[in-house]
N, C-alpha and C positions, 0 to 999 in steps of 0.2 A: 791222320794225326797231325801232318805238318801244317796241315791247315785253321790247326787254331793254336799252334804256335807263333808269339807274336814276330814280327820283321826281323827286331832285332836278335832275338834267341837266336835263330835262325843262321846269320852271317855275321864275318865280321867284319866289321866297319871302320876304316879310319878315316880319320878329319885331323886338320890343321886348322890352327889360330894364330893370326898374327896380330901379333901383341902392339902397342902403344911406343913409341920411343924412349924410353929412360931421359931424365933432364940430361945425363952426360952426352949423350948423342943427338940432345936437340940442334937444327939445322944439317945434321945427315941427311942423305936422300934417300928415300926407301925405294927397293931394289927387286921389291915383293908387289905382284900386283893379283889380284883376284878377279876372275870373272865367272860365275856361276859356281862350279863345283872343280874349276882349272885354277892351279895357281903357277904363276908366270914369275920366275924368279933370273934378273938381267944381272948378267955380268959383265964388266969389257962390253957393253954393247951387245950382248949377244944372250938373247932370250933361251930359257930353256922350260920347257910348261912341263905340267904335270897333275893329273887328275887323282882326284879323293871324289869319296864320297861325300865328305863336307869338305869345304872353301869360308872359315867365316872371320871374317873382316873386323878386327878389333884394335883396328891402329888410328883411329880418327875418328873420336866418337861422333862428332859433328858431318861425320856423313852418311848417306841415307842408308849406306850398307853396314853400316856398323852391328854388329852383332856383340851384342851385353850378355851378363853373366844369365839374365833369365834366357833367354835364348839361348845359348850355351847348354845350359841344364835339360831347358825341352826339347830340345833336338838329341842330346846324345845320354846325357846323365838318366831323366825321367824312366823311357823305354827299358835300362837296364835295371834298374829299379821294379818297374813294374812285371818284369820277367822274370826280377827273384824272387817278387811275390806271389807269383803263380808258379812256382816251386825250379826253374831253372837256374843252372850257374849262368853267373857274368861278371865280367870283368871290366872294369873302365880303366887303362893308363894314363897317365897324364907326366909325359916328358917336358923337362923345361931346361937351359942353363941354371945354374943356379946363380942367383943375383940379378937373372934380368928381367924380373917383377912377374 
């Protein structure tokens, strides 16, 4: 049976997005760095990583890692979508501050 349930039905998955800078915080330094499916967050100098199952990069659209809202949706939204239409529950969360776009 579990074999034609899809990936996602299956496990759960979390992923991180980081976000764009707000103009109030333009020339801040971003403190967030993403490599793969790790994201590396520096404090004081001092790195601390941490793996997900998504890493996607939405702070500089003008770089090759940039990850847009289509993206976004095909990677995590589509799958649970397409899971509740072949009759399983899912859930998508999506935590944010509020105010920081």
């Amino acid at each position: 049976v579990w074999n034609s349930v899809p990936a996602m039905a299956q496990n759960i998955k979390v992923a991180v997005r980081l976000r764009p800078f707000l103009p109030r915080e333009a020339g801040e330094n971003c403190v967030v760095g993403m490599q793969g499916n790790t994201t590396t967050i520096t404090v004081d100098g001092a790195p601390k990583s941490f793996g997900f199952d998504y890493s996607l990069w939405s702070h500089d659209p003008n770089d090759s890692r940039f990850a847009g809202q289509e993206e976004v949706y095909n990677e995590l939204g589509a799958p649970v979508l397409i899971a509740g239409m072949q009759g399983f529950n899912g859930c998508l969360l999506a935590y944010g501050q509020t105010g920081s776009g």
